[in-house]
N, C-alpha and C positions, 0 to 999 in steps of 0.2 A: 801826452801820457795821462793815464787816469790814474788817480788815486784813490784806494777803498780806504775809508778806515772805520776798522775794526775797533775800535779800541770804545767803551761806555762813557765815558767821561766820566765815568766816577759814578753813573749810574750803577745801580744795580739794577739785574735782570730776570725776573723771578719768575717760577716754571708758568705764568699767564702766559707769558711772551712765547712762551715752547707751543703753547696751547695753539696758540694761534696758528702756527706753522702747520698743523696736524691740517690734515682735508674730513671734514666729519663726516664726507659722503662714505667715505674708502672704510673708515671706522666702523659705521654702520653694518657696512658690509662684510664687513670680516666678524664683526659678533653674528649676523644673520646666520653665516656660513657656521661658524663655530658650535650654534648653537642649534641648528637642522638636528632633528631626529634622526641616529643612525640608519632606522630603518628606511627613511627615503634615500639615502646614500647608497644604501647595502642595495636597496631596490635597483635604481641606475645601473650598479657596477654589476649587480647578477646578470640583468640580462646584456650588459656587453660579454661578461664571462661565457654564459651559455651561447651566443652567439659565437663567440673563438672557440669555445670546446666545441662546438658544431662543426665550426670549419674546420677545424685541429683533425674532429674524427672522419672527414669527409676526406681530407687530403690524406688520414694513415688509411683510410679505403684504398683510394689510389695508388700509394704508395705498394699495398699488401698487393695486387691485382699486377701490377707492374712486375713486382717480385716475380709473382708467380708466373707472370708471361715471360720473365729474363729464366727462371728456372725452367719452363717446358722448353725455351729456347735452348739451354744448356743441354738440354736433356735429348733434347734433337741432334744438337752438335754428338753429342754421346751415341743415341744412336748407328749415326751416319761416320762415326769413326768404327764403330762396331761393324755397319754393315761392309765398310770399306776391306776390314782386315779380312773380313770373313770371304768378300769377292777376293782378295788375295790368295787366302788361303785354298779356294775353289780352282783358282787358275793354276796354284801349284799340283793341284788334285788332276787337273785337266791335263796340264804337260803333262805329267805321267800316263794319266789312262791312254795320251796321243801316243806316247813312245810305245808302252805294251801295245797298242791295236795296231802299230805300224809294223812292231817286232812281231808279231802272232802267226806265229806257224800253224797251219791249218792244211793237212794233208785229205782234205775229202779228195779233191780232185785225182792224184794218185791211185788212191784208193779206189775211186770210181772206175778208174782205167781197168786195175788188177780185176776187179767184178766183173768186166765187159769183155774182157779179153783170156779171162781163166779157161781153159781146153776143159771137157767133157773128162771123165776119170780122172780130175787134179781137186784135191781136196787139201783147204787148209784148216792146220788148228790152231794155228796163232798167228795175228797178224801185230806187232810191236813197231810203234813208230819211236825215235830216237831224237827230239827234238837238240839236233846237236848245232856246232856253228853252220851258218850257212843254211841251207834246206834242211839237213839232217839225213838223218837214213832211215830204212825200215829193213826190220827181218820179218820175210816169211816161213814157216815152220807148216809142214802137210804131207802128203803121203799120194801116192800116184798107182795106176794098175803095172804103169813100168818105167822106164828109164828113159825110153823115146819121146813120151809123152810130157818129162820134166824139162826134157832140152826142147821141144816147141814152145812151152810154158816161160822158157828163159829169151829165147827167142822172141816172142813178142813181147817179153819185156824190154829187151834189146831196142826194139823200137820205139819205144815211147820218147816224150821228150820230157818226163818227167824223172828219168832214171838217169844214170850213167850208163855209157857202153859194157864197161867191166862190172861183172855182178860174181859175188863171191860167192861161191856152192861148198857148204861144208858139209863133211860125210856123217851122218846122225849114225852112233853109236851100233844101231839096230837097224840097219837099213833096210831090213822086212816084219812085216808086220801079217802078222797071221790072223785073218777073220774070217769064219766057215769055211774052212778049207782053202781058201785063196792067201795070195801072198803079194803086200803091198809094198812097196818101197817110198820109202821114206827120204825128206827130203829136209834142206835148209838152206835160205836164198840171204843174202844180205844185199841192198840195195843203196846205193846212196842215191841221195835226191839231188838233182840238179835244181829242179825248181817246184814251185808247190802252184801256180798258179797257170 
């Protein structure tokens, strides 16, 4: 076992002895340091400073730029929810314009017939289509040289395949009609439509 001892013998020990213990190099150096002109200090530490504020402001570049790319990116997403609802709202527009173009009663065809098929002294003044359930009907409303003439006129309506067989003939009020001395008879057809196409 070792033994240290501590102890003076009764010497005293006086601050030389401290003295010695000190390193004079480290001393030195620590006045040199203490006593450096701030301005070589301040010099040093500026341009570390200015080199971090340089990079400080190159990274909040990146930073702002990134932003902006996350915001056009957001803004895209924005869009393309926008353009989404809106094709939505198109297809609901669409299913309806399908159902009315599917539902669309369109009577040329009939009509085309009654034109091609009307007798020579059969005159109409009004032709009214009825867009009812189904094909619907039509009234025709006109005036004839006689009465023979209205029943050919019914007749080949009879035939078509755009009518029904029963067509209703209602008696106008004035069943003659007086122009320059001659005398028309007047007439009124109701038709219903079997089919329009």
């Amino acid at each position: 076992m070792i033994k240290i001892n501590l102890s003076t013998d009764g010497k005293k020990v006086g601050p030389e002895a401290y003295l010695r213990l000190i390193k004079l190099k480290f001393v030195i150096l620590g006045l040199i340091l203490m006593l450096v002109p701030d301005w070589i200090k301040s010099a040093y530490f500026e341009d570390q400073l200015n080199i971090a504020q340089t990079d400080m402001s190159t990274l909040t570049k990146e930073r702002n730029e990134l932003r902006k790319k996350v915001d056009g990116v957001k803004n895209i997403r924005n869009q393309i929810e926008k353009l989404k609802e809106r094709e939505q709202s198109l297809q609901e527009r669409l299913k309806v314009v399908k159902q009315i173009v599917e539902t669309k009663k369109n009577p040329w065809n009939p009509v085309q017939y009654i034109a091609k098929n009307i007798p020579e002294n059969v005159w109409l003044t009004s032709m009214i289509y009825n867009p009812e359930p189904g094909a619907g009907s039509m009234t025709l409303t006109g005036y004839s040289v006689d009465y023979k003439i209205q029943g050919e006129f019914q007749e080949a309506l009879k035939q078509s395949i755009f009518f029904d067989k029963y067509i209703e003939y209602k008696k106008v009020t004035n069943s003659t009609t007086q122009t320059n001395s001659k005398e028309f008879a007047q007439f009124e057809f109701i038709l219903k439509l079997v089919r329009l196409d």
